[in-house]
N, C-alpha and C positions, 0 to 999 in steps of 0.2 A: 707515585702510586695512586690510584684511581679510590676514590670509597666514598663515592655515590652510587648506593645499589641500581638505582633504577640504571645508569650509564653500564654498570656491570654485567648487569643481565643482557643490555642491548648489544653489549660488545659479545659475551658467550652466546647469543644467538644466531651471531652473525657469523663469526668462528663457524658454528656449530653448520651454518648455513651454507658458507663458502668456499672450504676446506675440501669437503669430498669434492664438489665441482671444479678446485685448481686441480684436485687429483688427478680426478679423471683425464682431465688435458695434459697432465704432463706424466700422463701413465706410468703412478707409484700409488700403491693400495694407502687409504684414506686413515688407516689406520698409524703408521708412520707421518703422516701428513699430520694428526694432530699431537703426538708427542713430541712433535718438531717444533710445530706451533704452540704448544705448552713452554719448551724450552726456552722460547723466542721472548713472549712474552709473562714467562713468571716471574718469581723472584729472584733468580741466578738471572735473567736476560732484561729488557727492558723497564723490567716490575714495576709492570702495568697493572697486574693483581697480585696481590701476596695470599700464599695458601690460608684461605677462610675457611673457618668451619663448616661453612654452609657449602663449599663447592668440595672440600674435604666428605663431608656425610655423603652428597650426592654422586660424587665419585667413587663412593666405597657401596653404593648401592647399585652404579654399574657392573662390577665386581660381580655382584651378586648375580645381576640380571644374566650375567654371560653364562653362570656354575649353572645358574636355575634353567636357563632357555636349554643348555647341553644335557639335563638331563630329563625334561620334557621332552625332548625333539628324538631321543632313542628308541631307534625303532626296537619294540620292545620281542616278536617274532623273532628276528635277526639277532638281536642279542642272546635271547634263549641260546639258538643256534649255536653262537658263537661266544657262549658266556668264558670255554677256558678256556680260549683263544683269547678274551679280552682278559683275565687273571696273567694269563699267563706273559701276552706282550706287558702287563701291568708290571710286573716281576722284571721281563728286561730292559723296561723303560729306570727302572729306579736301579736296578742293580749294578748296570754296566757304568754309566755315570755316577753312581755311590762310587765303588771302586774306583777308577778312574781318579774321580775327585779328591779321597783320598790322599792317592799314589801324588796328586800333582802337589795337593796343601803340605805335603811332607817335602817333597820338591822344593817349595821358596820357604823351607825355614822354620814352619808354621808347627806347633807340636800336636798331639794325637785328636785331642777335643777338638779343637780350631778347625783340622781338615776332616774329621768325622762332621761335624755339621755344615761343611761345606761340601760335603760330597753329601750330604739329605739334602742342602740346596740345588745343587746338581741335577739330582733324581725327580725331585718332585717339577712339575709344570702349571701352567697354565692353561686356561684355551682361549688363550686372547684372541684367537682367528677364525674361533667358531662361525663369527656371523660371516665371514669370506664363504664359507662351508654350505652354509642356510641359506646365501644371495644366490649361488650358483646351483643350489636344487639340489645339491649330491649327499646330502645327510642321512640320506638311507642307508647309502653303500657300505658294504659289509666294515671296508676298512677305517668307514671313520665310525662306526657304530665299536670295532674292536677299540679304536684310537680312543673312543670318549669311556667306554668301559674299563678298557687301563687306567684310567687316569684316575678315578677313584681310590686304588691301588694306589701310585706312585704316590697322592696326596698323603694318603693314610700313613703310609710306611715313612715318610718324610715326617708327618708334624708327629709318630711315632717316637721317631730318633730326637727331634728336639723339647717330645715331652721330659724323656729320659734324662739327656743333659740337663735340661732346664730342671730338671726334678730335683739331681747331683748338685747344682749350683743355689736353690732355694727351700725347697722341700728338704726338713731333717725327719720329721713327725712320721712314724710307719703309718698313721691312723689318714695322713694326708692322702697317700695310693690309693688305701680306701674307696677314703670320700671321693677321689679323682673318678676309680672306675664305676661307682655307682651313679654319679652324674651321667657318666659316659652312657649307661642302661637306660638311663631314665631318658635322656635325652633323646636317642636312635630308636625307644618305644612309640616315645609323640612321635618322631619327624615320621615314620615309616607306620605307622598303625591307625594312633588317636586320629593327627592332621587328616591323614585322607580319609578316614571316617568320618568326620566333621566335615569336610569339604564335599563328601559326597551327599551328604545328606541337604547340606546348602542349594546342591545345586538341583538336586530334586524337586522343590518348592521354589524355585526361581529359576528363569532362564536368561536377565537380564545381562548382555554382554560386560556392561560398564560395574555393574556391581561387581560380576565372577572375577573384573579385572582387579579388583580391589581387595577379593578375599583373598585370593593367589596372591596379589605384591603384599599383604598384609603379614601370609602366612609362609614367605619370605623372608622375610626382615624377623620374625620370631623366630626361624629356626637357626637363620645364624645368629641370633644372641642366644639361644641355646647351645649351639655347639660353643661359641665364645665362654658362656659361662662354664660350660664341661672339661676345659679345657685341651680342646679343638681349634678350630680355625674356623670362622662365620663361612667361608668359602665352601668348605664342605660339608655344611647343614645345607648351605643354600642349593648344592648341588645334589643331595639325599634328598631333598624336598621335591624339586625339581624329576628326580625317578621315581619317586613316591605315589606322585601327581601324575605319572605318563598319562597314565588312560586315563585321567578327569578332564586334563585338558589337550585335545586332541589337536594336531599341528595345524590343521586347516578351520579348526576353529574361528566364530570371533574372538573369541576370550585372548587364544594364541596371537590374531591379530592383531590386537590392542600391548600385549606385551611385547611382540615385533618390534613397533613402530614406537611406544614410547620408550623403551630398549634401546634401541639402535640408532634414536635422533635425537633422544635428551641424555640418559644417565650413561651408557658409555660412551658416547664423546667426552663428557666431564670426565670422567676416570683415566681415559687418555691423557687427557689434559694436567689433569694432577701427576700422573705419572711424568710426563714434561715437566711439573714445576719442580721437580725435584732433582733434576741435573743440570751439574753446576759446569759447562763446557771448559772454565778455565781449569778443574783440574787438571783435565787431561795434559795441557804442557804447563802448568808448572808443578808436577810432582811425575817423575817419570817411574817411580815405584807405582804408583795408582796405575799408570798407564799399562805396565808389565802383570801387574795382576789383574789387570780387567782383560787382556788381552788370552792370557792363561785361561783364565775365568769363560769366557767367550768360546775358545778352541778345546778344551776338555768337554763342556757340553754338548757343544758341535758333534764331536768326536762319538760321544757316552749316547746320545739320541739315536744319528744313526746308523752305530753298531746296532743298536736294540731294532731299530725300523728295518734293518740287511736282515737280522735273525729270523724277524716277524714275515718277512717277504717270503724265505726259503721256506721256513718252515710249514706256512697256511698254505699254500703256490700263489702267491699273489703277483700281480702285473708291477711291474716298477713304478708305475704311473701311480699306486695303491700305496706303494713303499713311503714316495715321496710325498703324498699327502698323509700319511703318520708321521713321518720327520717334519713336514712343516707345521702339523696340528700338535705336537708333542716337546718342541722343542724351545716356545715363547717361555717368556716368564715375569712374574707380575708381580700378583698378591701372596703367594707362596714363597717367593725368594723375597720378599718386602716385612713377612712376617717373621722368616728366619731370620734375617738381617737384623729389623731393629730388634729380637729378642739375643740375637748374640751380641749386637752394641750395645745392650742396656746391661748385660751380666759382665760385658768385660769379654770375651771369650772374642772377640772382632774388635780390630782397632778403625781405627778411620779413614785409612788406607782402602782396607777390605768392604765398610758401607759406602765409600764413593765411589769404588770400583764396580761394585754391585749394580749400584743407578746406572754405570754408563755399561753394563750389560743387555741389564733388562730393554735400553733402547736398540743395542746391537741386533739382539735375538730375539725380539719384535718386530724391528724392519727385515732382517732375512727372512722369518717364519711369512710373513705376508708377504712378500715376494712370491715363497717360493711354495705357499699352502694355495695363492693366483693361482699360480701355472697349472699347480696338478689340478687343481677345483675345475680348471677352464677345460681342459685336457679329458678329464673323466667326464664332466658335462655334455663335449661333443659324443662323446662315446657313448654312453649313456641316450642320450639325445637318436643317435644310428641307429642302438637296438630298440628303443620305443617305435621309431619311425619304422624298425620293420617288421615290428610287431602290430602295427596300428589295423586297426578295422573301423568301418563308417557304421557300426556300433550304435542304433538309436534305442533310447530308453523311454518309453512311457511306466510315468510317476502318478499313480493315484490313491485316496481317501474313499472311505465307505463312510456314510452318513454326515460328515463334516469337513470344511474347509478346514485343512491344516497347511496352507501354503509357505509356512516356516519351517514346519517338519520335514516337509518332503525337501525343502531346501536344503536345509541342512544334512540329510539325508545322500542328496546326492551330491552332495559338496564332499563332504568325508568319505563316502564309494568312488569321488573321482570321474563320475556320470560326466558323458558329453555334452552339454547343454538337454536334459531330458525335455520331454513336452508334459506337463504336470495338469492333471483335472481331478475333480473332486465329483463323486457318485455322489445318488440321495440311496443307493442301495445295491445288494450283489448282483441283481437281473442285472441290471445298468452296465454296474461293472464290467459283465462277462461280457453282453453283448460290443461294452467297445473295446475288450484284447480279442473277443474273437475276429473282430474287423480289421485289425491290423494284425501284420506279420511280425515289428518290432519288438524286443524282448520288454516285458512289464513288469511292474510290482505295484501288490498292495501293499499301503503301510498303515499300520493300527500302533501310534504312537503314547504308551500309557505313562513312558518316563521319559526323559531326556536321554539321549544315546550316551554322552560323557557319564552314565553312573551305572551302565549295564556290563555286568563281568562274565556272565557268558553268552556265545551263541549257540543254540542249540538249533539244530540244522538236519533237515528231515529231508534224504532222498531215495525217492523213487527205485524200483528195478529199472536198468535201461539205460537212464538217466543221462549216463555218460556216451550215451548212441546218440543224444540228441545234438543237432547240428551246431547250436553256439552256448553246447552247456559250458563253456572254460571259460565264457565272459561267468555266466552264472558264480562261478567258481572265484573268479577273481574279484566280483563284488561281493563276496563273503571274507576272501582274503584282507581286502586292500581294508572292509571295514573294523577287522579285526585288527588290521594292523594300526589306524587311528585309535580306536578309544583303546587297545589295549585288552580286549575281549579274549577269554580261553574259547576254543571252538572246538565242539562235541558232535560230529556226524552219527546218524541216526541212520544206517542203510542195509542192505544185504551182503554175501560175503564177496560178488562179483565185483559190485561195484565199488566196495571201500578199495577194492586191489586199486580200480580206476582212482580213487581218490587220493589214494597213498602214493600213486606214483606224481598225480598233481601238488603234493604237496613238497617234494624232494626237489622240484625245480629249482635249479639255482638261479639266487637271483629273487626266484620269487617262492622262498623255502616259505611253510604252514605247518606252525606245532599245533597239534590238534590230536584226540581221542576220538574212539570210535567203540558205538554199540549195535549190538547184531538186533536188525527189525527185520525181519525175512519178508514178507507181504505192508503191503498199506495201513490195512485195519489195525497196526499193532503200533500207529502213529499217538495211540491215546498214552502208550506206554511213557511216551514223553512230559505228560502231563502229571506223572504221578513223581518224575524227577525233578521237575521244573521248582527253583528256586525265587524269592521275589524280585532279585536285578537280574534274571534272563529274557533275552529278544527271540522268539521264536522265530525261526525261517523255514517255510514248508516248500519247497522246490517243486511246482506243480507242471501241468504240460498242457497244451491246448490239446483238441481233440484232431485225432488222423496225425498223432505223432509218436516215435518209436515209445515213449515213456508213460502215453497216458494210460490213466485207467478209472473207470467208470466210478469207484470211489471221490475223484477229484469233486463230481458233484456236491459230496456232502462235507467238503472244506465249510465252508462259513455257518453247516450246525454246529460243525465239530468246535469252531474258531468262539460262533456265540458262545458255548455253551461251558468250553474247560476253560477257554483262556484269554477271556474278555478282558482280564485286570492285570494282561500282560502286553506288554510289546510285540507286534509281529507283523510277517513280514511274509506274505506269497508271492513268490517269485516265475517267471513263466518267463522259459527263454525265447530267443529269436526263433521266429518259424523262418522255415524255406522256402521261399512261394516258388512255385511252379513242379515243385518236389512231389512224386508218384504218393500214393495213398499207399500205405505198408497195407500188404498181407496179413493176416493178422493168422491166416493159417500157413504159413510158413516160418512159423515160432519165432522170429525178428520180433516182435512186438508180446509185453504182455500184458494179459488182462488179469482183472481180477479173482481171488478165486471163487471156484463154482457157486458155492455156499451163499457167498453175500452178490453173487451176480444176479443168483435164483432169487434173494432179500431182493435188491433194488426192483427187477422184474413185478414183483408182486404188488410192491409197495407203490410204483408207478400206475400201476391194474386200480388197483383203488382209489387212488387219488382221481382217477380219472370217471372210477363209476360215482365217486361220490358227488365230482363235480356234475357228471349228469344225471345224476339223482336229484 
């Protein structure tokens, strides 16, 4: 056994280092590669390291990273959409393999408590394969968004059933239930309330990447020793944290990036690894009982997944290709059957039979689920992949500032809208401005950034009559979409009763479904009304038009009084779609186009008369 740290750390870097790249060559997901390599060399194989504290802690902190990444990364839109859808697969992820499990634990012998908590082993999962999920880009998709919101579910109802047992077998005291559920309160207040209260206010007064990395793993690791101490599982604080958190830290973020990559190249490798040190291969022939019940143990889950993943298919209409990436994202198991295990081997309720059998599970239904979570991930990706590509447009964005370089902002900006590489300049003022979108045909935005986008909870979104006549308003649309769907923003249209029809039916797309509210502004002038709604974390967006376009209206001129004047100490954001060059000058007397009304037409008229005698006076 090895116990010179420094030799230790160079051997797990190297592991860490070479492992995915034998993978890749001998095309078997890297994930199996290192439980392999855990197995190889821990303590049951070469014991070249014996399970340390230190790589123990750090692997229980990959653990976390996987709960937390899965429930940042949910797309939070989609999930609305399909919240019971995600309950409801949640219910036959746990129910069918509960049951099952059961049926089979009475089967070899086992009497009612034994295969009751083995059939909550059963139900409950893991998502050891999330990151297979996040490498291939398909994390949006409705099916893994349902897949990762059951899972919440199945964990719940699972560490449920063994608070209970565990309650039977330790707890006599009525007053202990108590004390149990009011932790339970107090706990799920902070993870879901206080935390991202605090965390948003952090990020308000700071935008530094490496800090934000540090308040998020910080407030991490606090909330699974909160649920730890509630008597929970650290696993599912970390992953309430993690939902809690969606819209603070947005997936294209740095923040996101920095958890990515130290995530998925230091602390789950390590947990892999520990997971491998804990199987001991010679069980397997020399107790041929172990072998029969890991093998049972293996085939009932199999089975109990995807029946629930067949049910989930029928019942949503989902693609098989959908199906299969819920059974392979639903069917791993790790930290969950690792907590049930040694809490039923330490009460007695498991003999030792049942915990080794366990370990050479959890490697079973780790290497199938990466298998076979590859294929579909790879499968849906190309697909996925087809309809972007026949959706694509050559789409150019010009990005500018009024008065100051903000070339982080806009960055950031059009990082989380998913912009094509935009062309970014900075004004010394609105003449400026206008003069260079009227010079280009390409769709533009002003950005007036007063907070950081990670801490703004609504959009409020001001369109036009017409609006929807205009030739590339559904980019328009979709960079209010797509940014709503990063930070997690509620989005509130501001428009007339024609066009919210247009927006309602934009919002219904599948695929690229938009929960959002809507209030009646019949004309332009009643754009102030906004201002008397407007909260301190909202991002205004005014949807403007150039001139000689179906949308515009002589109003537009007096955006940047209006902008100085209510909503200087807010974020916002005017947007101007693509023009049509070479496209006929609408009529403006053949009612296609509208202007503003008479009233403030005859206002602008006058008020242009005088400015004009005064300057030659």
């Amino acid at each position: 056994m090895i116990t010179n740290p420094l030799i230790i750390i160079a051997l797990l870097l190297a592991i860490v280092l070479v492992v995915p790249m034998v993978c890749r060559k001998i095309r078997i997901p890297s994930i199996v590669g290192f439980i392999i390599v855990g197995c190889i060399v821990g303590p049951n194989g070469l014991h070249l390291f014996q399970g340390s504290d230190a790589i123990q802690a750090l692997g229980k902190i990959g653990i976390l990273y996987i709960m937390l990444q899965a429930g940042i990364e949910v797309d939070i839109n989609d999930f609305r959409q399909h919240r019971n859808y995600s309950f409801l697969f949640g219910f036959y992820s746990f129910i069918v393999p509960f049951v099952l499990g059961v049926l089979s634990g009475l089967a070899l012998g086992f009497n009612g408590v034994t295969s009751t908590l083995l059939g909550a082993m059963y139900g409950s999962h893991t998502l050891m394969t999330y990151p297979i999920v996040s490498r291939y880009g398909v994390q949006k998709n409705s099916a893994v968004n349902i897949a990762v919101g059951g899972t919440m579910l199945t964990i719940s109802l699972a560490l449920f059933v063994l608070a209970i047992i565990k309650s039977n077998f330790i707890y006599t005291d009525a007053m202990t239930t108590g004390t149990l559920i009011a932790r339970v309160v107090i706990t799920v207040v902070l993870i879901t309330i206080v935390f991202p209260w605090l965390v948003q206010r952090f990020f308000k007064h700071t935008q530094d990447p490496n800090t934000g990395f540090l308040v998020v793993l910080t407030v991490m690791v606090v909330s699974a020793l909160l649920a730890d101490w509630s008597g929970l599982e650290g696993i599912l604080g970390a992953f309430i944290c993690g939902a809690s958190m969606n819209k603070l830290v947005p997936n294209l973020s740095p923040v996101m990036m920095r958890i990515n990559f130290v995530g998925n190249n230091i602390f789950v490798p390590l947990f892999l690894l520990g997971v491998g040190f804990l199987i001991d291969a010679s069980l397997i022939w020399n107790s041929w009982t172990t072998l029969i019940i890991a093998v049972v143990m293996v085939a009932t889950k199999l089975i109990g997944k995807w029946i629930a993943a067949w049910i989930a298919q029928k019942n949503f209409g989902m693609q098989p290709v959908e199906r299969q990436l819920m059974f392979g994202l639903t069917h791993a198991t790790a930290a969950g059957t690792l907590a049930i295990v040694t809490i039923g081997y330490e009460t007695g309720i498991f003999n030792t039979e049942i915990l080794n059998a366990s370990v050479v599970m959890i490697l079973a239904l780790c290497s199938s689920s990466s298998f076979i979570t590859e294929y579909a991930a790879k499968r849906l990706a190309l697909q996925e992949e087809a309809r972007l590509e026949a959706e694509k447009t050559n789409n150019q964005w010009l990005m500018l500032t009024v008065g100051e370089n903000r070339h982080y902002e806009l960055k950031e900006l059009s990082e989380l809208s998913e912009l094509n590489e935009p062309e970014l300049s900075s004004e010394s003022d609105w003449s400026d401005a206008h003069t260079l979108i009227n010079s280009q045909s390409k769709a533009a935005i002003i950005y007036h950034p007063a907070q950081p986008l990670n801490t703004i909870n609504r959009l409020l979104v001001a369109v036009p009559r017409y609006a929807e006549k205009e030739h590339d308003f559904i980019s328009c649309f979709g960079l209010v979409r797509r940014l709503s769907s990063q930070i997690g923003a509620r989005v509130i249209f501001y428009t007339n009763e024609e066009t919210q029809h247009a927006l309602q039916a934009f919002c219904r797309r599948k695929g690229k479904f938009l929960r959002a509210s809507y209030r009646e502004m019949e004309a332009w002038e009643d754009v102030l009304m906004i201002a008397k709604q407007m909260k301190q974390d909202d991002l205004i967006v005014l949807i403007n038009a150039r001139p000689s376009t179906p949308s515009y209206n002589p109003l537009f001129e007096q955006v940047p009084d209006v902008l100085g004047k209510f909503f200087t100490d807010h974020s916002y954001m005017v947007v101007y779609p693509e023009q049509q060059t070479g496209a006929a000058i609408p009529d403006i007397l053949t009612g296609d186009n509208t202007q503003a009304s008479r009233t403030w037409s005859i206002i602008s008229t006058i008020k242009k008369k005088i400015v004009e005698k005064i300057q030659k006076g």
